[in-house]
ROTI-716241 format. One record per residue (C-alpha): residue in one letter; residue number from 1; x, y, z. Coordinates in steps of 0.1 Angstrom, whole numbers, plus 5000, padded with zeros to 4 digits. Each point is the difference from the previous one (the first is absolute). Layout:
REM ROTI-716241
type / seq / east / north / up
a / NUM / X / Y / Z
...
***
This chain:
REM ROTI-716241
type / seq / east / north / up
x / 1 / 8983 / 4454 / 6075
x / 2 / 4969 / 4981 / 5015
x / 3 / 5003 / 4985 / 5030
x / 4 / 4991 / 4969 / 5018
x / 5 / 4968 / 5017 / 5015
x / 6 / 4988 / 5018 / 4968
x / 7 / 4999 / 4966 / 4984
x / 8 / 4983 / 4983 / 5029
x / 9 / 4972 / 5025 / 5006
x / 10 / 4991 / 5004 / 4958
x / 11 / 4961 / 4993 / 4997
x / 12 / 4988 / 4969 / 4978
x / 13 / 5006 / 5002 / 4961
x / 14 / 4964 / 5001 / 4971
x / 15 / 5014 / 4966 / 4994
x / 16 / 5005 / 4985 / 5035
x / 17 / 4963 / 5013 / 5009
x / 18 / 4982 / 4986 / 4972
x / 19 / 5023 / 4965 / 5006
x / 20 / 4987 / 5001 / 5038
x / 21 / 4958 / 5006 / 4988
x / 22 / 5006 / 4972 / 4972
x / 23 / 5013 / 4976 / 5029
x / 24 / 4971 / 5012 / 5024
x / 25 / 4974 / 4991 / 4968
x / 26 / 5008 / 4965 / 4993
x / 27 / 4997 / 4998 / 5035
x / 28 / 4966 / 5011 / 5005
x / 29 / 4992 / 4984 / 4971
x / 30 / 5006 / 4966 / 5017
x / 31 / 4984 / 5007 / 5033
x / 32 / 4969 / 5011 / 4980
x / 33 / 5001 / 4968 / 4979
x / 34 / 5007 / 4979 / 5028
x / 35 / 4968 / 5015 / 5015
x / 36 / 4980 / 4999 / 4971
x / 37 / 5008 / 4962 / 4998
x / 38 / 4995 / 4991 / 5037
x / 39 / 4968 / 5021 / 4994
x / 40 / 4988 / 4981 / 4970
x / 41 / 5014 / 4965 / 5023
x / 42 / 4976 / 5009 / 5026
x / 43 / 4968 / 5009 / 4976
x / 44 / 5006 / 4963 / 4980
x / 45 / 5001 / 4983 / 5034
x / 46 / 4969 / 5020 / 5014
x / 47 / 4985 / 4990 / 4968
x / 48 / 5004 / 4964 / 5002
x / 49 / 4991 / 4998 / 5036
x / 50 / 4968 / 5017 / 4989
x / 51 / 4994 / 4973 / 4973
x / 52 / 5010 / 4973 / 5021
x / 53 / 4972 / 5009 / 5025
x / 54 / 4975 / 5005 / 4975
x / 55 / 5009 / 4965 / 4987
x / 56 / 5000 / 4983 / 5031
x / 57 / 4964 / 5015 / 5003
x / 58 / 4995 / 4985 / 4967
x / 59 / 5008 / 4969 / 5013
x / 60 / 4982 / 4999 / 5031
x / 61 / 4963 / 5008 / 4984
x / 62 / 5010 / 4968 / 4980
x / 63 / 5005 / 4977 / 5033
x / 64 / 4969 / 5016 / 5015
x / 65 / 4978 / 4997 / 4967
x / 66 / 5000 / 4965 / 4988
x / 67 / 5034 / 5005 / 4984
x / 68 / 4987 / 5025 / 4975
x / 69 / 5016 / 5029 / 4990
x / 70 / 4983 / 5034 / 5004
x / 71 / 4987 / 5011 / 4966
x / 72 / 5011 / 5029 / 4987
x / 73 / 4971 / 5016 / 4986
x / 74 / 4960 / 4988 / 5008
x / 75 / 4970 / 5017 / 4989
x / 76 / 4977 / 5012 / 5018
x / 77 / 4976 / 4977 / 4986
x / 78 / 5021 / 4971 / 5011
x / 79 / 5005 / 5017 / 5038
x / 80 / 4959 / 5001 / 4999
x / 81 / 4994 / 4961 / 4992
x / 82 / 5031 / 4988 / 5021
x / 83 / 4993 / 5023 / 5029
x / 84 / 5035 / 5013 / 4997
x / 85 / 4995 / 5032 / 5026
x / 86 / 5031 / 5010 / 5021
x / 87 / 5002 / 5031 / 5021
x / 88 / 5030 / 5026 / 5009
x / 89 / 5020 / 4996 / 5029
x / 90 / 4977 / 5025 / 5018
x / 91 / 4972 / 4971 / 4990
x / 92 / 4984 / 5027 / 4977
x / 93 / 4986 / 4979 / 4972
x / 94 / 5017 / 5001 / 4965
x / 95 / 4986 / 5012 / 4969
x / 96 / 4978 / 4984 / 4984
x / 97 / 4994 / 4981 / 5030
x / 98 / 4974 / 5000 / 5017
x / 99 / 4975 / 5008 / 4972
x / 100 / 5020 / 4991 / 4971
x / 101 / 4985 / 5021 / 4976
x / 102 / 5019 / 5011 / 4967
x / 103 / 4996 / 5032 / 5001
x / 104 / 5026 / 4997 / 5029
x / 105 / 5038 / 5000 / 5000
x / 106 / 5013 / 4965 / 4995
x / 107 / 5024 / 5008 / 5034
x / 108 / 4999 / 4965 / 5007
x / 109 / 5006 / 4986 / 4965
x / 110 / 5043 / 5000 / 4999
x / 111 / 5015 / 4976 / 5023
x / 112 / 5017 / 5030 / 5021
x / 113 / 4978 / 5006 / 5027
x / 114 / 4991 / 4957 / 5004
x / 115 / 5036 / 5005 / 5009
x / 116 / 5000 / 5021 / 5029
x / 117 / 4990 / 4979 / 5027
x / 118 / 5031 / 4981 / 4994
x / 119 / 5023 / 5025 / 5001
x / 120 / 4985 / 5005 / 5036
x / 121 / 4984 / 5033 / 4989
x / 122 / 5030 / 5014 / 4991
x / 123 / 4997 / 5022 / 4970
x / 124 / 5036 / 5015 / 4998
x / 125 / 5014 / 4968 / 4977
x / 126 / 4972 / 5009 / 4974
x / 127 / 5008 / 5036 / 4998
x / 128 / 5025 / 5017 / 4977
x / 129 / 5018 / 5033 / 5013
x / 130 / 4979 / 5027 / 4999
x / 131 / 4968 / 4980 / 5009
x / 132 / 5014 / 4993 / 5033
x / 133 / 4994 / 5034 / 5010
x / 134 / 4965 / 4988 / 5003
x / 135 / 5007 / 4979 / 5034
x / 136 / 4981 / 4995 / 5021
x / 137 / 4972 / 4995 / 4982
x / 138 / 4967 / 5014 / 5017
x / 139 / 4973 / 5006 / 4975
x / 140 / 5006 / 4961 / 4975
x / 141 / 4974 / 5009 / 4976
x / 142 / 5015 / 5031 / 4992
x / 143 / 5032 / 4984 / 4992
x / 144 / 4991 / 4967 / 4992
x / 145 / 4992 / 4996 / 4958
x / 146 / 5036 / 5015 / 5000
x / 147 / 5018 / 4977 / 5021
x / 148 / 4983 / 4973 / 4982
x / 149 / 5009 / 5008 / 4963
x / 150 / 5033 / 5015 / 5010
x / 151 / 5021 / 4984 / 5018
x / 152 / 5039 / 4997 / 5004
x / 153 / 4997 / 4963 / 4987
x / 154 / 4985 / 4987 / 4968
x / 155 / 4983 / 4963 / 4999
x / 156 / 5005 / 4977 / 4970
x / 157 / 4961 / 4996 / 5006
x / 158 / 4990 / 4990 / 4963
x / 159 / 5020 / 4967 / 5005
x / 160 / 5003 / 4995 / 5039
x / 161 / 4964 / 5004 / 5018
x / 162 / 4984 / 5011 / 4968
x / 163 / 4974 / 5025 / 4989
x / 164 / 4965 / 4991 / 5011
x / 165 / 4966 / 5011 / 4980
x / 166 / 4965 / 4983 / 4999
x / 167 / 4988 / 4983 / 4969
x / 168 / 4981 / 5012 / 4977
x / 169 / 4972 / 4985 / 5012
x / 170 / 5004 / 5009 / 5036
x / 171 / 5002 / 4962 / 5014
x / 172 / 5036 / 4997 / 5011
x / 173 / 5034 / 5017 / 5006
x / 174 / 5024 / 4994 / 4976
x / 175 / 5041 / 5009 / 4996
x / 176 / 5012 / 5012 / 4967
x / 177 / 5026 / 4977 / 4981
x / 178 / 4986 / 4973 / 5019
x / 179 / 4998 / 4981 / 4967
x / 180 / 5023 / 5015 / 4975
x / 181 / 5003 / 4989 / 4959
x / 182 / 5039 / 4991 / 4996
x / 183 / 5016 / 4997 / 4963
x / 184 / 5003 / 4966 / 4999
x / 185 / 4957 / 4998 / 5004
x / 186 / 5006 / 4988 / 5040
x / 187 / 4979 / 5020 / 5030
x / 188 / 5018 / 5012 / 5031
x / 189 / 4992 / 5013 / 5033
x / 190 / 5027 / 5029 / 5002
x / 191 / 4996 / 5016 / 5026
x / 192 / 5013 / 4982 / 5038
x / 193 / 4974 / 5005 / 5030
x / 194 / 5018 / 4979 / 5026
x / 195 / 5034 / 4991 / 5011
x / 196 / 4994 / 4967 / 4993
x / 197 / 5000 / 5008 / 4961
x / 198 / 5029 / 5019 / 4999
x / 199 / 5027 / 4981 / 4979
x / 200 / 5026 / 5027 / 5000
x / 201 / 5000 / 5019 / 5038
x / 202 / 5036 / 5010 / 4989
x / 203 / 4987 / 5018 / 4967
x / 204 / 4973 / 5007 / 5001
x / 205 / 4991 / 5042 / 5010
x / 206 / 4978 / 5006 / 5026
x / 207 / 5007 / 5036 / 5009
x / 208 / 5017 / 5035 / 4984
x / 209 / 4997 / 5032 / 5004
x / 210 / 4981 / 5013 / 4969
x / 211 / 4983 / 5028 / 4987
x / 212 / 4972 / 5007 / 4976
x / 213 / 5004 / 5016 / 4963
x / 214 / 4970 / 5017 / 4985
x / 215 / 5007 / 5001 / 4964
x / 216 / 5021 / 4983 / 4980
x / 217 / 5038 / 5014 / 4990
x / 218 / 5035 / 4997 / 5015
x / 219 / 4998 / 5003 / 5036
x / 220 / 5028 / 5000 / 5027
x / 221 / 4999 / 4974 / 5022
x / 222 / 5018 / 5020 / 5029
x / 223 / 4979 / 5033 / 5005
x / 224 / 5007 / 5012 / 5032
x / 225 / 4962 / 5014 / 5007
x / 226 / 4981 / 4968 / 4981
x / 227 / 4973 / 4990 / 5022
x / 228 / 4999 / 4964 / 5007
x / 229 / 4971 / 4976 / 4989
x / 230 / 4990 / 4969 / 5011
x / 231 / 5006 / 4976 / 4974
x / 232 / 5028 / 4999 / 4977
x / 233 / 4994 / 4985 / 4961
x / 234 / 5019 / 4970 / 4987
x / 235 / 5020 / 5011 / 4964
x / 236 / 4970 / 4982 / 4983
x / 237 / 4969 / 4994 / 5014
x / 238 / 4980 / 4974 / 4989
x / 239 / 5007 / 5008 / 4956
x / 240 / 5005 / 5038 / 5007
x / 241 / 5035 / 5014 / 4998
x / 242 / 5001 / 5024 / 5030
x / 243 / 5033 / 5014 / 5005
x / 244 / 5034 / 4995 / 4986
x / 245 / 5037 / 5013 / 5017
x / 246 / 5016 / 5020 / 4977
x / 247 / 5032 / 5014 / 5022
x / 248 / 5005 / 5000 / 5035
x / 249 / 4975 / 5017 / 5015
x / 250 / 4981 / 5007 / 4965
x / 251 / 4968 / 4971 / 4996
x / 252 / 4977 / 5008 / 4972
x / 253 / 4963 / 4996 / 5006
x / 254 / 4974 / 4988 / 4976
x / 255 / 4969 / 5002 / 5017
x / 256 / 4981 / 5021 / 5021
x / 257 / 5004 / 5000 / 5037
x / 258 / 5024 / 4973 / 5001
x / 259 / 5017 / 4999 / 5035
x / 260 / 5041 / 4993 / 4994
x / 261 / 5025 / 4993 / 5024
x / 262 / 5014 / 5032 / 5014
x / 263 / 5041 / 5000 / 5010
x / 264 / 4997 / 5030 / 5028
x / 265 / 5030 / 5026 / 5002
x / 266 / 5023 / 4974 / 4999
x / 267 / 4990 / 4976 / 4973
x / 268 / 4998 / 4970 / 5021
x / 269 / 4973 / 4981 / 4999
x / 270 / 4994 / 4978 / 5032
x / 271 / 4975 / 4970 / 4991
x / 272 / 4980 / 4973 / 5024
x / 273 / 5001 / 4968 / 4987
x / 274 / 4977 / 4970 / 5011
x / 275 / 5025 / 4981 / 5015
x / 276 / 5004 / 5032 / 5023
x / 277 / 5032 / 5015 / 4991
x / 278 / 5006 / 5032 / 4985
x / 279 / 5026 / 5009 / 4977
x / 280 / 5005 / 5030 / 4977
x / 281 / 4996 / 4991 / 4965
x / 282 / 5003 / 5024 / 4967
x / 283 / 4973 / 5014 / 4977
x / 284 / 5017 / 4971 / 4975
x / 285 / 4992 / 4977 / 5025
x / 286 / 4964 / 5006 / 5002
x / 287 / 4999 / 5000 / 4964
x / 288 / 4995 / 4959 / 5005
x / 289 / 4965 / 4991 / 4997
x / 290 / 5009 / 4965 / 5023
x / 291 / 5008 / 5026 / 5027
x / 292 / 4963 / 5009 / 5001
x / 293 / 4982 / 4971 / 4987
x / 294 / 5009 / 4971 / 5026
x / 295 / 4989 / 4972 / 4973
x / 296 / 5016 / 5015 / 4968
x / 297 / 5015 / 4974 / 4981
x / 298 / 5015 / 5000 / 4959
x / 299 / 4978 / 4992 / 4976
x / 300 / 5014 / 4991 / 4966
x / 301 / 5025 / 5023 / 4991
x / 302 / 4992 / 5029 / 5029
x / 303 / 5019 / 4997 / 5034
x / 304 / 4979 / 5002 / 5035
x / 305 / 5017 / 5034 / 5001
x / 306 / 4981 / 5018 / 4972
x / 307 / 4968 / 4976 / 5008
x / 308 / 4969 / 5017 / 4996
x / 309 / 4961 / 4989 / 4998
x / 310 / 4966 / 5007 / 4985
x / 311 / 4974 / 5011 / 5022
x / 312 / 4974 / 4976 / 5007
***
């Protein structure tokens, strides 16, 4: 006959063990995903105070620069005949300043370093992850051309700011799209250099993160090592169908080097606006051409949504 203290001293049954790891699982399994979660909480809210900086920057250049916007890409032609030179914090001039000759990196040409000085010389906002390894910065030059066409923020710089080229006959400076062909036979200046112009602030894209696709194909818009670019390309630009979502994080690419919105880790995708808010928006969000175009409007049959242009 068993007694009392037989049955109180027997060891743990197969059953009741395997019961007890189950129960410690699921338990781990919440603490990691609560983790992960406040992880991924803290990474969107570093993100958008990052972007919020960067666009406060954006909006300070304005104030000090006549109310225009800085472009996003000038040539170095342009920088030449508007004497367009700027310098690194260190005062070290930027290429191709001072000489401006072509053979020299176009440093100076995307609006990223024109917006250093406003960010009081603060580089970490305009840095994503691993690039922040390179702070402080001692030697610019070495580390400049990279920062300038790479960094954690992508401008809508074909329609705010502009791109910026000489004519053909070398007498002036002038902005692409700056008299665009509509369907219904009308011109239009697309592109918005000033806040004053700006009929949508609440709409209209400013800032992403983004990242640049060589060649055309399906890409996914949320690989974890894509470097980031500094310009990021309407659906459309101008005529020219440039990328298309096909499923969450797939877009389709038409082109070559076509700069698309890139999600992160996370897929969320924090966006500047010109009123100065940011709010995360979908890749089916940015599929709206009036989110990139400020003065998109239907014609005929054709919503301000899936408006497009002929180059001039």
């Amino acid at each position: 006959m068993r007694t009392r203290r037989d049955q109180s001293s027997r060891g743990y049954t197969l059953v009741e063990l395997m019961v007890v790891l189950a129960i410690i699982g699921i338990l781990l399994a919440m603490v990691g995903g609560g983790l992960l979660l406040a992880r991924r909480a803290a990474h969107t809210a570093a993100q958008s105070n990052d972007l919020r900086q960067v666009g406060f920057a954006w909006g300070q250049y304005n104030v000090d620069n006549e109310a225009k916007f800085v472009p996003g890409l000038v040539s170095t032609r342009v920088q030449r005949n508007r004497r367009m030179g700027i310098a690194y914090p260190d005062h070290t001039p930027i290429s191709p300043a001072p000489s401006f000759e072509a053979s020299l990196p176009n440093t100076g040409g995307p609006w990223t370093w024109r917006l250093v000085e406003y960010l009081s010389n603060n580089l970490a906002p305009l840095l994503r992850g691993p690039d922040r390894e390179l702070l402080p910065i001692f030697d610019y030059p070495a580390h400049g051309t990279h920062i300038a066409y790479s960094p954690a923020f992508a401008y809508n710089g074909w329609y705010v700011g502009g791109h910026w080229t000489m004519s053909t006959d070398g007498a002036r400076p002038l902005q692409a799209f700056r008299r665009a062909p509509l369907a219904d036979r009308s011109y239009m200046n697309v592109v918005v250099t000033s806040a004053g112009k700006v009929k949508h602030p609440t709409k209209l894209i400013v800032f992403a993160p983004g990242t640049l696709v060589e060649d055309p194909g399906v890409a996914k818009a949320n690989e974890h090592d894509a470097d980031g670019w500094f310009e990021v390309t309407p659906p459309w630009l101008a005529d020219v169908h440039m990328w298309e979502m096909r499923e969450l994080d797939n877009v389709e690419v038409f082109e070559q080097d076509v700069a698309i919105p890139w999600l992160g880790a996370d897929r969320d995708l924090p966006v500047f606006h010109a009123d100065g808010h940011v709010e995360t928006l979908s890749l089916a969000d940015l599929s709206e051409q009036d989110r990139w175009i400020d003065p998109a409007k239907a014609i005929d049959e054709t919503p301000a949504s899936q408006f497009t242009h002929e180059p001039e």
